[in-house]
PDB file of the backbone (N, CA, C, O) and the ligand in Angstrom, with CONECT records:
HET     ZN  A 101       1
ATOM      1  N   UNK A   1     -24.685  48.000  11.797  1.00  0.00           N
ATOM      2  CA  UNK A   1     -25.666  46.936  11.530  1.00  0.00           C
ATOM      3  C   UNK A   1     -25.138  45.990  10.443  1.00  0.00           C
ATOM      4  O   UNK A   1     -25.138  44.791  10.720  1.00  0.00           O
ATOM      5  N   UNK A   2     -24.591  46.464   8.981  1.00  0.00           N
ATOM      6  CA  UNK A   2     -24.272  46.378   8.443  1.00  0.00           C
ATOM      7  C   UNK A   2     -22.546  45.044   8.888  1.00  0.00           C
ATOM      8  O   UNK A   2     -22.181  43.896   8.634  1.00  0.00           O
ATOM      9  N   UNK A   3     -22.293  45.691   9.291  1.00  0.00           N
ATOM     10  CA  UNK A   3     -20.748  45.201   9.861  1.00  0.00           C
ATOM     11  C   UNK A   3     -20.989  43.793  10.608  1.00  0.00           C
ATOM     12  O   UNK A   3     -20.380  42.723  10.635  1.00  0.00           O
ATOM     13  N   UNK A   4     -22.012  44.232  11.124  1.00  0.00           N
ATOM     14  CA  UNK A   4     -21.985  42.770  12.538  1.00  0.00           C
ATOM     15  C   UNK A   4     -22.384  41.803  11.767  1.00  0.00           C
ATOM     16  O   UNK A   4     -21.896  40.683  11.922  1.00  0.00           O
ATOM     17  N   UNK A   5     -23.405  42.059  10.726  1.00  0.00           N
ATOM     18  CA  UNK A   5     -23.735  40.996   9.555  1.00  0.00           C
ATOM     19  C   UNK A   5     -22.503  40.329   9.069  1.00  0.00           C
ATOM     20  O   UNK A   5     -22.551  39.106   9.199  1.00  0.00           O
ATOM     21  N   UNK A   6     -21.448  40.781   8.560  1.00  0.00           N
ATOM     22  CA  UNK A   6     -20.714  40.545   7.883  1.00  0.00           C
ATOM     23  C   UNK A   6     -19.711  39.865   8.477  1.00  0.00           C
ATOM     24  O   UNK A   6     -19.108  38.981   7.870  1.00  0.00           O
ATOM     25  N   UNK A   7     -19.429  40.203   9.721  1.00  0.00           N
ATOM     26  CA  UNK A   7     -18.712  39.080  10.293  1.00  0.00           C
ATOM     27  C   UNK A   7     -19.482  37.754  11.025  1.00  0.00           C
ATOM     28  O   UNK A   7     -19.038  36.632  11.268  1.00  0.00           O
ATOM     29  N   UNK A   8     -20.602  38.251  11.235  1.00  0.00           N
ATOM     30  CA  UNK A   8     -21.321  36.708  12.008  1.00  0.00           C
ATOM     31  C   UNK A   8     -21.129  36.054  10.410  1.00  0.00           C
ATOM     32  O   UNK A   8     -21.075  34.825  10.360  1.00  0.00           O
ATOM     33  N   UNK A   9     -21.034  36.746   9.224  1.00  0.00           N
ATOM     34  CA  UNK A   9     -20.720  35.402   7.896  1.00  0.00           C
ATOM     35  C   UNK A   9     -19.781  34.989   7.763  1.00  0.00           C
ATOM     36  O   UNK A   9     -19.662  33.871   7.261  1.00  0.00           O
ATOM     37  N   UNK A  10     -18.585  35.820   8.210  1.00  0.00           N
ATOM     38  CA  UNK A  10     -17.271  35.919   7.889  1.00  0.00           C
ATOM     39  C   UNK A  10     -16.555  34.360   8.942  1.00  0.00           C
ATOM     40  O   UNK A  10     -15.714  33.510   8.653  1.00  0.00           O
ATOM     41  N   UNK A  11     -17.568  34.643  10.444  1.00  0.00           N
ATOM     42  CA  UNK A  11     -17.458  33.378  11.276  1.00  0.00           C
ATOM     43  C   UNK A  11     -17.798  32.090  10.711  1.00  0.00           C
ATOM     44  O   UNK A  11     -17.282  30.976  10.799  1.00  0.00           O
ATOM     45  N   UNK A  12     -19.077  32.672   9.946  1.00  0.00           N
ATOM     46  CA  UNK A  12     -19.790  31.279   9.714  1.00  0.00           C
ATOM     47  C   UNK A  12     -18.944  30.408   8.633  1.00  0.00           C
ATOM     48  O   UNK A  12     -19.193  29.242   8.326  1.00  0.00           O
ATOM     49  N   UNK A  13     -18.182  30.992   8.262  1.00  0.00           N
ATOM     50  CA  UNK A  13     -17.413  30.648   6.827  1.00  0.00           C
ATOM     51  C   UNK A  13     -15.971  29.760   7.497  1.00  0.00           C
ATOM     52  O   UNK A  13     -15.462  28.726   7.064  1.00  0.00           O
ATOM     53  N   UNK A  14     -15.569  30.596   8.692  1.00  0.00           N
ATOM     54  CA  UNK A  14     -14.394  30.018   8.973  1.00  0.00           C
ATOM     55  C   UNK A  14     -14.898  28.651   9.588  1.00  0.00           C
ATOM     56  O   UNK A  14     -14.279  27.720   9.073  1.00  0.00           O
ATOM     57  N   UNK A  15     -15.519  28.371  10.216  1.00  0.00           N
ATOM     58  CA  UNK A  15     -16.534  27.033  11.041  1.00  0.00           C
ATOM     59  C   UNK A  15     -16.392  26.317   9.784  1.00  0.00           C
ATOM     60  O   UNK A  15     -15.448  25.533   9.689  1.00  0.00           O
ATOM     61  N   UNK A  16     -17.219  26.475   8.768  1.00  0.00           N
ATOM     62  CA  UNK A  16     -17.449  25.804   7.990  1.00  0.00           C
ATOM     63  C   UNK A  16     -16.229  25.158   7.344  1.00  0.00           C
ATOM     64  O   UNK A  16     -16.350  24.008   6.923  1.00  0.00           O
ATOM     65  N   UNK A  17     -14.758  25.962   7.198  1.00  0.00           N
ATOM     66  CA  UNK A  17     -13.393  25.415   6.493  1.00  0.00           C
ATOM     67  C   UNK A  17     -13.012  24.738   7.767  1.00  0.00           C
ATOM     68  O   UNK A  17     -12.500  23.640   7.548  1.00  0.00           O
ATOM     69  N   UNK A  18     -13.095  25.030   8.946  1.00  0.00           N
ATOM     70  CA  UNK A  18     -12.426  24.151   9.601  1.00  0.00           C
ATOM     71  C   UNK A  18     -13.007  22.380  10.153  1.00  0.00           C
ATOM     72  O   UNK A  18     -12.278  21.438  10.466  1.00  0.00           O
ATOM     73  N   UNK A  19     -13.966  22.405  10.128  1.00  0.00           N
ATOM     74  CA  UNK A  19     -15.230  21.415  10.221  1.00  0.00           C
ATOM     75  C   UNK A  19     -14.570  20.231   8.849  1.00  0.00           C
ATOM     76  O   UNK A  19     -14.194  19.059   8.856  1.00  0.00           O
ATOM     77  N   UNK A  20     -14.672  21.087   8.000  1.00  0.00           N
ATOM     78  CA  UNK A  20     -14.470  19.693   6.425  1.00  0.00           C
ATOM     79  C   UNK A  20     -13.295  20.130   6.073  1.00  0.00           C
ATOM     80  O   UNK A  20     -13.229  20.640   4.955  1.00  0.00           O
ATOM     81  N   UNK A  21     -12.323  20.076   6.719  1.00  0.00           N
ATOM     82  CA  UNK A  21     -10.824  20.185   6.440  1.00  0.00           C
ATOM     83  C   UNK A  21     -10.829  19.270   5.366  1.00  0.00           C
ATOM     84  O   UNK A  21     -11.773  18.479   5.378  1.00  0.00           O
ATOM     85  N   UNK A  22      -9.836  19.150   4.230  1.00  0.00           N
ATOM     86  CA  UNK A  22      -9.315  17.720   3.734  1.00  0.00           C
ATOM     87  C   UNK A  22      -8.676  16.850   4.047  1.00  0.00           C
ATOM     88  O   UNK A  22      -8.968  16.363   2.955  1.00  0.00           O
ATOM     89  N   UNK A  23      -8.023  16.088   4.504  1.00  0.00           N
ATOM     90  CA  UNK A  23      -6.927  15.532   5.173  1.00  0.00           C
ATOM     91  C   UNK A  23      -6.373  14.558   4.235  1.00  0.00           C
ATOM     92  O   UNK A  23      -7.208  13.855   3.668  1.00  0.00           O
ATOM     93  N   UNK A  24      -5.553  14.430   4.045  1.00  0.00           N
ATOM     94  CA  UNK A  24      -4.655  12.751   3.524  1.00  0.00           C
ATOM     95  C   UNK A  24      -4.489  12.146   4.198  1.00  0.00           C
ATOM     96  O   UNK A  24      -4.064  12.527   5.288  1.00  0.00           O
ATOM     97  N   UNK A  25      -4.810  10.455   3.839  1.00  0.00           N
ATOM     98  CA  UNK A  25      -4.299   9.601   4.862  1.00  0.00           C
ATOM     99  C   UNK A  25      -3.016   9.333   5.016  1.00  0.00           C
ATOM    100  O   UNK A  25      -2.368   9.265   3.971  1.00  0.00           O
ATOM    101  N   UNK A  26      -2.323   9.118   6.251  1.00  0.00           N
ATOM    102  CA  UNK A  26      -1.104   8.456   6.056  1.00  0.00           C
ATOM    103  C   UNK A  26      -0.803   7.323   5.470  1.00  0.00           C
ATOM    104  O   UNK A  26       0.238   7.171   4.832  1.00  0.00           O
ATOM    105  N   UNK A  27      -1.806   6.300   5.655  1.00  0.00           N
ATOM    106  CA  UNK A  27      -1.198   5.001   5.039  1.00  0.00           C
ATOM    107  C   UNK A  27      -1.398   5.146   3.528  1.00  0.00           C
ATOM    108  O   UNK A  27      -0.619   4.510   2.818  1.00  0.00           O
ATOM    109  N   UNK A  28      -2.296   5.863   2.965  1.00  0.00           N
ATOM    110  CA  UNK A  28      -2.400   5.934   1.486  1.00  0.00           C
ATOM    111  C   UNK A  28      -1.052   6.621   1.122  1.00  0.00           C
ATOM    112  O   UNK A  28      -0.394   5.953   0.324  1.00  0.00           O
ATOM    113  N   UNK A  29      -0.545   7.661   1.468  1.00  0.00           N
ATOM    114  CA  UNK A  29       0.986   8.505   1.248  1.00  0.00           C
ATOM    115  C   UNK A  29       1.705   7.734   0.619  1.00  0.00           C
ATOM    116  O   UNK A  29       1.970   7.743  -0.583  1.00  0.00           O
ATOM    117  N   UNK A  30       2.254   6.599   1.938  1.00  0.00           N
ATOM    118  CA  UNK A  30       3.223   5.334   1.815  1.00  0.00           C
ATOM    119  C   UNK A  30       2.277   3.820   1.260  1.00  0.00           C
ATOM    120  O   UNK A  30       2.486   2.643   1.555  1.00  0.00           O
ATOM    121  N   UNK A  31       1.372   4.333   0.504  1.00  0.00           N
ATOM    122  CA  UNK A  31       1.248   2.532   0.304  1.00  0.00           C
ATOM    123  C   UNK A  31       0.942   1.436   0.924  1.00  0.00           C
ATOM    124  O   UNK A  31       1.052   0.303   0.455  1.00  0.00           O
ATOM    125  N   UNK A  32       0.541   1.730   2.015  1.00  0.00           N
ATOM    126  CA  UNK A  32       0.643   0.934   3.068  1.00  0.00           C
ATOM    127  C   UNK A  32      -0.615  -0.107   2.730  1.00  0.00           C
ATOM    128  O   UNK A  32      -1.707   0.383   2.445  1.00  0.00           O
ATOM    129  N   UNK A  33      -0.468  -1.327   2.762  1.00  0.00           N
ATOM    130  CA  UNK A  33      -1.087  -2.598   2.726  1.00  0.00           C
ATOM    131  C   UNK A  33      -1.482  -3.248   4.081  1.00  0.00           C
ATOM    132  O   UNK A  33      -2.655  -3.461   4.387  1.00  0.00           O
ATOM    133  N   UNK A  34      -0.632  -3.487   4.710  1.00  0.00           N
ATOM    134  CA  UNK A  34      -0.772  -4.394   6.007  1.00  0.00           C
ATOM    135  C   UNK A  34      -0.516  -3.339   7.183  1.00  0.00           C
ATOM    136  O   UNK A  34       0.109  -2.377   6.736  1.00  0.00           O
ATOM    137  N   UNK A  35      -0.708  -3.259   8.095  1.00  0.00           N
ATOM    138  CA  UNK A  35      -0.422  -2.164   9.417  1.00  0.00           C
ATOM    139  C   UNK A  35       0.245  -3.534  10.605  1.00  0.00           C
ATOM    140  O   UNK A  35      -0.409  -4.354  11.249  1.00  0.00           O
ATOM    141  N   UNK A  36       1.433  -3.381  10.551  1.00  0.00           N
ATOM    142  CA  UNK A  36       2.004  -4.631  11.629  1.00  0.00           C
ATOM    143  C   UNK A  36       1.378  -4.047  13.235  1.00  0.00           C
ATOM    144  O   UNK A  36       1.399  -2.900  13.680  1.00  0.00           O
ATOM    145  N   UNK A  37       0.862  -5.259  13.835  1.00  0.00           N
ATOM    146  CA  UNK A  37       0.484  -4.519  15.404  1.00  0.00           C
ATOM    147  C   UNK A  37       1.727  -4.796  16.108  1.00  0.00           C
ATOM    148  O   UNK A  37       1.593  -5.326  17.211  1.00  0.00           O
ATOM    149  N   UNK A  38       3.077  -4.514  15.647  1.00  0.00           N
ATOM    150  CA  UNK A  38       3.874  -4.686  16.742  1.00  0.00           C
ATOM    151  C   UNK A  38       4.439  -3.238  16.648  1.00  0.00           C
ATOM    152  O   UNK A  38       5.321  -2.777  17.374  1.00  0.00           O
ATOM    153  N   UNK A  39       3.856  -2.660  15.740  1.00  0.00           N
ATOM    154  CA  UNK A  39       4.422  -1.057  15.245  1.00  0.00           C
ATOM    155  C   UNK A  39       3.724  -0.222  16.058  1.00  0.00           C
ATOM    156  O   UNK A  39       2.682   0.327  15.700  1.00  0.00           O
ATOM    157  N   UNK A  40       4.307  -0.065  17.306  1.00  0.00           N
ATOM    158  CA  UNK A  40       3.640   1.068  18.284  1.00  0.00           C
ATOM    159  C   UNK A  40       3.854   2.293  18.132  1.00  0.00           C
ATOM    160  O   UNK A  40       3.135   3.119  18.693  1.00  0.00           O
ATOM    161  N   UNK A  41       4.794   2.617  17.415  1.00  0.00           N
ATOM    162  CA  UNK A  41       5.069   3.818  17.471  1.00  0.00           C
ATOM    163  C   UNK A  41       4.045   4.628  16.079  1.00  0.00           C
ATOM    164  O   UNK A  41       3.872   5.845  16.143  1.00  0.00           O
ATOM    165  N   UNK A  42       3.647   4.100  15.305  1.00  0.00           N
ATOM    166  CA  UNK A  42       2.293   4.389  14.789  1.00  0.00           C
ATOM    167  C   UNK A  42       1.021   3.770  15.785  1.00  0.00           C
ATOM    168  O   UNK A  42       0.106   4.352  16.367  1.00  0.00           O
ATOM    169  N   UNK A  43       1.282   2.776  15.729  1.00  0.00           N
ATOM    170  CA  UNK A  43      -0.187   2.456  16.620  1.00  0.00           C
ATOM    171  C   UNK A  43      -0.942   3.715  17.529  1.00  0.00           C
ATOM    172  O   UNK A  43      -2.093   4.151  17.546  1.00  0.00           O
ATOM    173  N   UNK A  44       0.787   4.196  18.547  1.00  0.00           N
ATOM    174  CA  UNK A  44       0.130   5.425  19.689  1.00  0.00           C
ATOM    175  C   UNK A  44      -0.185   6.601  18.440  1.00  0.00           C
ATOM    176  O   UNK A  44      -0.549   7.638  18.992  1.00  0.00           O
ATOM    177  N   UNK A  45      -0.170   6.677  17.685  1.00  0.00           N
ATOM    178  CA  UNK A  45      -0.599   8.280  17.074  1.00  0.00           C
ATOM    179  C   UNK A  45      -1.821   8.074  16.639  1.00  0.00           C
ATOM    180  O   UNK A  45      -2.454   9.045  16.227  1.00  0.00           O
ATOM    181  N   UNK A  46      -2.399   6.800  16.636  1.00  0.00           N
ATOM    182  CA  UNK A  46      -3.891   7.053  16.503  1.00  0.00           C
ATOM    183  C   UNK A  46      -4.676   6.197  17.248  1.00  0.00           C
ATOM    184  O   UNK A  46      -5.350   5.300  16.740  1.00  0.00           O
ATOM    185  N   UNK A  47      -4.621   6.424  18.387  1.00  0.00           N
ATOM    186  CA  UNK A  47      -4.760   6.038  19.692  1.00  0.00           C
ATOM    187  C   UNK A  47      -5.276   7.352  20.929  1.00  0.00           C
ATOM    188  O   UNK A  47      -4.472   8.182  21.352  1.00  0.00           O
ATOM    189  N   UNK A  48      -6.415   7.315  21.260  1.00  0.00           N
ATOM    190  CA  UNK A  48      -6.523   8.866  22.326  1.00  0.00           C
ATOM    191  C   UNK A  48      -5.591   8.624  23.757  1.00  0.00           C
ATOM    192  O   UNK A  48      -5.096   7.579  24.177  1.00  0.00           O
ATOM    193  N   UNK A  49      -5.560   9.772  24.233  1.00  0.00           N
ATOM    194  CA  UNK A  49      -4.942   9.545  25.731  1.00  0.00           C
ATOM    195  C   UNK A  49      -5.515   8.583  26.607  1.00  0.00           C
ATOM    196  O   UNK A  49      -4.817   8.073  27.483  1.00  0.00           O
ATOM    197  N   UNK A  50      -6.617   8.305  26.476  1.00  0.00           N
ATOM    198  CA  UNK A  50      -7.443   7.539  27.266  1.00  0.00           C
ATOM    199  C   UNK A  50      -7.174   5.653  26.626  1.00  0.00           C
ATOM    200  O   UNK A  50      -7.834   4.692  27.021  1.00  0.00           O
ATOM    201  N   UNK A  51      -6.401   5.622  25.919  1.00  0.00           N
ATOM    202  CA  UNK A  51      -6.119   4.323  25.048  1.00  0.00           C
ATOM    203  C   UNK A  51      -7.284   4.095  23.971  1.00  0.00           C
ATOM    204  O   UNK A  51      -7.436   2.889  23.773  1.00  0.00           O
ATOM    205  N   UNK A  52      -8.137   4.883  23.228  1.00  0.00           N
ATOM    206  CA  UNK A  52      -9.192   4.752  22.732  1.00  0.00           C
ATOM    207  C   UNK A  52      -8.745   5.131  21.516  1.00  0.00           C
ATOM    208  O   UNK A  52      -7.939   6.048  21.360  1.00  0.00           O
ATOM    209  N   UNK A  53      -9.498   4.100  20.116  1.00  0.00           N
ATOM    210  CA  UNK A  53      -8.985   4.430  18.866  1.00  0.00           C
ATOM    211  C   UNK A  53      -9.309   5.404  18.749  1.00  0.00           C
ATOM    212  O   UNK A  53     -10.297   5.784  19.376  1.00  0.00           O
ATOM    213  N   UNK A  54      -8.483   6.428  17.716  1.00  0.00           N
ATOM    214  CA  UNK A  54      -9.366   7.712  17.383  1.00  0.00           C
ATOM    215  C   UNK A  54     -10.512   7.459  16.498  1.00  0.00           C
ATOM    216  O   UNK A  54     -10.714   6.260  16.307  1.00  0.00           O
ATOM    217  N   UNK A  55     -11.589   8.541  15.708  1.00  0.00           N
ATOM    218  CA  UNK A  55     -12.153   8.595  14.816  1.00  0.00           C
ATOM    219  C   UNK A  55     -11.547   8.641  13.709  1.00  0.00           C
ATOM    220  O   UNK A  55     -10.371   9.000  13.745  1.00  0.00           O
ATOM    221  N   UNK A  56     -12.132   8.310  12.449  1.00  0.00           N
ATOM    222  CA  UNK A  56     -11.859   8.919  10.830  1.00  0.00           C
ATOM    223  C   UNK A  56     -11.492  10.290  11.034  1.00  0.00           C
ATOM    224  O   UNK A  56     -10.417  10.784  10.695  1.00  0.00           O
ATOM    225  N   UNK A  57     -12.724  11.058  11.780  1.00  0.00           N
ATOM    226  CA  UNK A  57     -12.587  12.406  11.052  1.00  0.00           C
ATOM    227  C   UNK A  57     -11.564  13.236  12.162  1.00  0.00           C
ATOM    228  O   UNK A  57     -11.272  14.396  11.870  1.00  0.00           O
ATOM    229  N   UNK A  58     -11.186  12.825  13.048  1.00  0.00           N
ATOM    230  CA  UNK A  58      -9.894  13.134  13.741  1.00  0.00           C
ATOM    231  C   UNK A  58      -8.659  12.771  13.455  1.00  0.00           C
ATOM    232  O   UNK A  58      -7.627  13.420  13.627  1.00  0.00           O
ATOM    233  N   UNK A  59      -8.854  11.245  12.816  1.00  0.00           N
ATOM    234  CA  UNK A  59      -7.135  11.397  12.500  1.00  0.00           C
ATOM    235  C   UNK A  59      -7.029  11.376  10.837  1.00  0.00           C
ATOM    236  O   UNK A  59      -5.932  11.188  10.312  1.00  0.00           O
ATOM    237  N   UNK A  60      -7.892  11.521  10.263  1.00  0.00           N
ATOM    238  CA  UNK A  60      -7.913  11.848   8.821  1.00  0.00           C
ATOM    239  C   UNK A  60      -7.442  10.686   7.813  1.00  0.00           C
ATOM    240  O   UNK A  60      -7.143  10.707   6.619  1.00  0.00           O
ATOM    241  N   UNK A  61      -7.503   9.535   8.898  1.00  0.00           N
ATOM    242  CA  UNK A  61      -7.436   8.315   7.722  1.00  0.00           C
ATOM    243  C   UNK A  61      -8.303   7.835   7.070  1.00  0.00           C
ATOM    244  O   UNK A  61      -9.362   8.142   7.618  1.00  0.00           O
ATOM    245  N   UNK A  62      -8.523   7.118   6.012  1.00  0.00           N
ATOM    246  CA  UNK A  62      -9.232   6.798   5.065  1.00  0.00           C
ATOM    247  C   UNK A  62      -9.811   5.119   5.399  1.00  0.00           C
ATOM    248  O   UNK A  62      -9.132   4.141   5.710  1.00  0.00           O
ATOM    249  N   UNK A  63     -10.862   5.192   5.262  1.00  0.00           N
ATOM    250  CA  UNK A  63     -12.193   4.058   5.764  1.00  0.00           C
ATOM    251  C   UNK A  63     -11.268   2.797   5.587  1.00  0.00           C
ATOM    252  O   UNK A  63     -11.084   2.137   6.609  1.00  0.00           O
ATOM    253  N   UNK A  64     -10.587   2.322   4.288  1.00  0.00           N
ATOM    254  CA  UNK A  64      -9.710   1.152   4.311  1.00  0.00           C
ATOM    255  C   UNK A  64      -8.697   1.052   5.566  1.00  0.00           C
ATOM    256  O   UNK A  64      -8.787   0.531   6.677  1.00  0.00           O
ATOM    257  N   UNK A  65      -7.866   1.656   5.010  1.00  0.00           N
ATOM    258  CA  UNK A  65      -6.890   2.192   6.419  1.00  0.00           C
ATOM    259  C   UNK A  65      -7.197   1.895   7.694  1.00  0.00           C
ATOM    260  O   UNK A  65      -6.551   1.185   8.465  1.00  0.00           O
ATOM    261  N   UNK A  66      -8.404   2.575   7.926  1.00  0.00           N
ATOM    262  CA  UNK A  66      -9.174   2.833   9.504  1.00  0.00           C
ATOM    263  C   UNK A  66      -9.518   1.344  10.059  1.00  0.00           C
ATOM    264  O   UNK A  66      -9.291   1.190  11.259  1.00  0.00           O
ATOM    265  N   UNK A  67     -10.096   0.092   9.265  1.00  0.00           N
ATOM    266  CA  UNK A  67     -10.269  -1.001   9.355  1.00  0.00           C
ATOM    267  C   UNK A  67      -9.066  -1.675   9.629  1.00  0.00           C
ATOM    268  O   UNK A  67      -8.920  -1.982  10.812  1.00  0.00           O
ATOM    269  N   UNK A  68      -7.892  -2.083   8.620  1.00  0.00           N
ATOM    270  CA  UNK A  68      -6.778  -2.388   9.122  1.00  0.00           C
ATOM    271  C   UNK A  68      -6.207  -1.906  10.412  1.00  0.00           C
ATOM    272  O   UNK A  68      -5.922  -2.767  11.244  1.00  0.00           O
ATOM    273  N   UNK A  69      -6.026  -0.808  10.662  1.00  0.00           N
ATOM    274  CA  UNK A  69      -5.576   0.187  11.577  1.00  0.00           C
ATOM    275  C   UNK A  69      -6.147  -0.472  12.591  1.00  0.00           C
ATOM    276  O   UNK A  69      -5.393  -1.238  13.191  1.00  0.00           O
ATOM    277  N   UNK A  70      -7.910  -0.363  13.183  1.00  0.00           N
ATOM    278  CA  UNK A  70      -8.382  -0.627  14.010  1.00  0.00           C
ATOM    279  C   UNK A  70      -8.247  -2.553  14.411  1.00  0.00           C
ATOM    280  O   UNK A  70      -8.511  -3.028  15.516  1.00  0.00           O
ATOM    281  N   UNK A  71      -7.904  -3.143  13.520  1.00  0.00           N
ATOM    282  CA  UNK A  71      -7.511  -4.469  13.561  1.00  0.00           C
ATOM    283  C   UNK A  71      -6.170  -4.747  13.940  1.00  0.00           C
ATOM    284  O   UNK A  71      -6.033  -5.781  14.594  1.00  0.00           O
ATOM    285  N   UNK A  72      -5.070  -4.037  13.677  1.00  0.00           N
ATOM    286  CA  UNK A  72      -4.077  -3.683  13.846  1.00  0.00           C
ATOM    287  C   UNK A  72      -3.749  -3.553  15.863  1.00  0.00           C
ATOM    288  O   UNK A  72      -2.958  -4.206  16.544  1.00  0.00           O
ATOM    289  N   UNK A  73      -4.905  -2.255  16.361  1.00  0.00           N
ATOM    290  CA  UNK A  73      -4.594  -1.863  17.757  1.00  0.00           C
ATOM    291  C   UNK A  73      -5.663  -3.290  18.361  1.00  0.00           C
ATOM    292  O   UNK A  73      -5.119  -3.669  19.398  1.00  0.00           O
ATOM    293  N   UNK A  74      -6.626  -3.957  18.153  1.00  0.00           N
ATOM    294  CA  UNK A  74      -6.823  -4.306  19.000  1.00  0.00           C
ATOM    295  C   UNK A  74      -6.309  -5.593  19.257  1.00  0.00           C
ATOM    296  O   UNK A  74      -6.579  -6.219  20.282  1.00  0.00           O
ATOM    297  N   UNK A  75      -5.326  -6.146  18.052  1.00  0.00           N
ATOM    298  CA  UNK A  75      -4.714  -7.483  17.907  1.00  0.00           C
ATOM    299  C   UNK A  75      -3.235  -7.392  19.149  1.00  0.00           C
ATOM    300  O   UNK A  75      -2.722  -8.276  19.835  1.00  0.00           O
ATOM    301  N   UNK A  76      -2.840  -5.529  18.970  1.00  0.00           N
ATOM    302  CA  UNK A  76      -1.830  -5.373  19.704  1.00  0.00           C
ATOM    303  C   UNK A  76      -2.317  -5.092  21.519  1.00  0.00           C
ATOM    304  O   UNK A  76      -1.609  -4.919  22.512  1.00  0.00           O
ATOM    305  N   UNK A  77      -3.841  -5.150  21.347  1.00  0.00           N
ATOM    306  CA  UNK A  77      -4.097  -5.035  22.985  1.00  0.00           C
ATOM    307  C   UNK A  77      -4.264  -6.466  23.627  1.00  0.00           C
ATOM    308  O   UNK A  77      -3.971  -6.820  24.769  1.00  0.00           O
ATOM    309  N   UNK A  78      -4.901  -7.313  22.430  1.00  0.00           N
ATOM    310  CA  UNK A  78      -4.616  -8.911  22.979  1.00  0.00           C
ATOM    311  C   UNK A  78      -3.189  -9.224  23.305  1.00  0.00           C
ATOM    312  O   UNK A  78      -2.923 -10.156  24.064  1.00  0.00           O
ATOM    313  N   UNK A  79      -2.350  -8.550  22.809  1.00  0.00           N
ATOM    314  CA  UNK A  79      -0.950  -9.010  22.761  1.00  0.00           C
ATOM    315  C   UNK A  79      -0.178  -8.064  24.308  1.00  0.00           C
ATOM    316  O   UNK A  79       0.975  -8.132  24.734  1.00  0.00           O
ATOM    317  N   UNK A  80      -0.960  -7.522  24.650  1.00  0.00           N
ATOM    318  CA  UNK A  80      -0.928  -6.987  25.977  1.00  0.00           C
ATOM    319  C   UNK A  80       0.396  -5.664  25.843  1.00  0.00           C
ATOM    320  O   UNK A  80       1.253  -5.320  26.657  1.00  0.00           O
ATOM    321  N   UNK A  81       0.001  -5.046  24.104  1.00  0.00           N
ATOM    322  CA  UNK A  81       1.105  -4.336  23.734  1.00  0.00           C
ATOM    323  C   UNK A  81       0.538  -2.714  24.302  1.00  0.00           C
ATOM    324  O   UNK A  81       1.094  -1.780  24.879  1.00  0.00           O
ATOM    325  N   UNK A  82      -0.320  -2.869  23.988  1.00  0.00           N
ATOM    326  CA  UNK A  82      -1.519  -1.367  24.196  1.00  0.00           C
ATOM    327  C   UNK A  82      -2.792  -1.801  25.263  1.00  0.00           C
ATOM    328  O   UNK A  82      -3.498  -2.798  25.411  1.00  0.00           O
ATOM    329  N   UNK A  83      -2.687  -0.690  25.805  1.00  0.00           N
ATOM    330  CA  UNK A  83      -3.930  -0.647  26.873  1.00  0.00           C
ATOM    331  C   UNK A  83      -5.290  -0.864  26.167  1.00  0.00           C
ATOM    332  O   UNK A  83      -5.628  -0.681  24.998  1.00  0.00           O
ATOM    333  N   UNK A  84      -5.953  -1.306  27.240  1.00  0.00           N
ATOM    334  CA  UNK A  84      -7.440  -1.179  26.666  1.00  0.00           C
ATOM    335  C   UNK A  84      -8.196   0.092  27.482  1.00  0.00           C
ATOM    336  O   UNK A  84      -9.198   0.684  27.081  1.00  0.00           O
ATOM    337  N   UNK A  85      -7.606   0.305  28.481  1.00  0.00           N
ATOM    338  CA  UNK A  85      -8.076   1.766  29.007  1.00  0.00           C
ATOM    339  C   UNK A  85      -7.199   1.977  29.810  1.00  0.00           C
ATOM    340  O   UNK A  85      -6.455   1.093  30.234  1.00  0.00           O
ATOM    341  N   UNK A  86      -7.137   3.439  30.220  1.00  0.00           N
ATOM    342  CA  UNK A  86      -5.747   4.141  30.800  1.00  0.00           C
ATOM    343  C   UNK A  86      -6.687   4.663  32.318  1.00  0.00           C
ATOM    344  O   UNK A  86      -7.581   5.468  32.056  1.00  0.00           O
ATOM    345  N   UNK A  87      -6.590   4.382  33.413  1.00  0.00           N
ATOM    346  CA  UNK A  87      -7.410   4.326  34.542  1.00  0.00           C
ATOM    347  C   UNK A  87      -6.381   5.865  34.724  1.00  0.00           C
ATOM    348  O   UNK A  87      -5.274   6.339  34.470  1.00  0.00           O
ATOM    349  N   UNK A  88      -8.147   6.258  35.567  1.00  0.00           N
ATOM    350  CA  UNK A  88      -7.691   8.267  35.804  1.00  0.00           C
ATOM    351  C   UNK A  88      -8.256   8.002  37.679  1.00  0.00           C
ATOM    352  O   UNK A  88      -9.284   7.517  38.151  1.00  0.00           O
ATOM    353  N   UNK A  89      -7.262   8.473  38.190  1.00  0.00           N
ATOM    354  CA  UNK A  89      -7.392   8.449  39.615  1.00  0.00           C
ATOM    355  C   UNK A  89      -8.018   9.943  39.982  1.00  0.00           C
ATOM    356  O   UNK A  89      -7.555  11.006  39.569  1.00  0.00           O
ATOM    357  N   UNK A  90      -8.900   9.825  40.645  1.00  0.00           N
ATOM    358  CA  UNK A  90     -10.018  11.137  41.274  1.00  0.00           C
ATOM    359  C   UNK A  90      -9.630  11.425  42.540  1.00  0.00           C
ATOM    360  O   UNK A  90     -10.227  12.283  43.189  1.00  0.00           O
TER     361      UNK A  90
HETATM  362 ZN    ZN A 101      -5.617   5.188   3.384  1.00  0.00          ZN2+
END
């Protein structure tokens, strides 16, 4: 009785560290000021399979960042550099 308690806490604990991970941003690391949209090879890492920006709390960048960033991919989808959606055949 005793036992099963202790791990349904022991679960509840691990949920809880993995949920509010910390993350660092990348662009804070390096300093980063401007995010060029011709830089695809960052652009695709925060980008989903489906061509969709990621979230904050998925790619662990920081709210400044995330703005540039997201200004960044969609300046490079006008530029017909990045998809605006990745079509899934059924
Ligand atoms: Zn940042």
């Amino acid at each position: 009785m005793r036992d099963q308690k202790n791990r349904d806490q022991k679960h509840k604990d691990q949920k809880f560290k993995r949920t509010f991970r910390q993350q660092v941003c990348a662009f804070c690391v390096e300093n980063v000021r401007h995010i060029d949209y011709k830089d695809l090879a960052t652009l695709r890492r925060f980008v989903s399979e489906r061509a969709k920006i990621r979230p904050r709390r998925s790619s662990g960048v920081c709210a400044r960042h995330q703005r540039i960033l997201a200004q960044a991919i969609k300046q490079a989808r006008n530029m017909a550099l990045l998809p605006f959606v990745v079509e899934h055949y059924r």
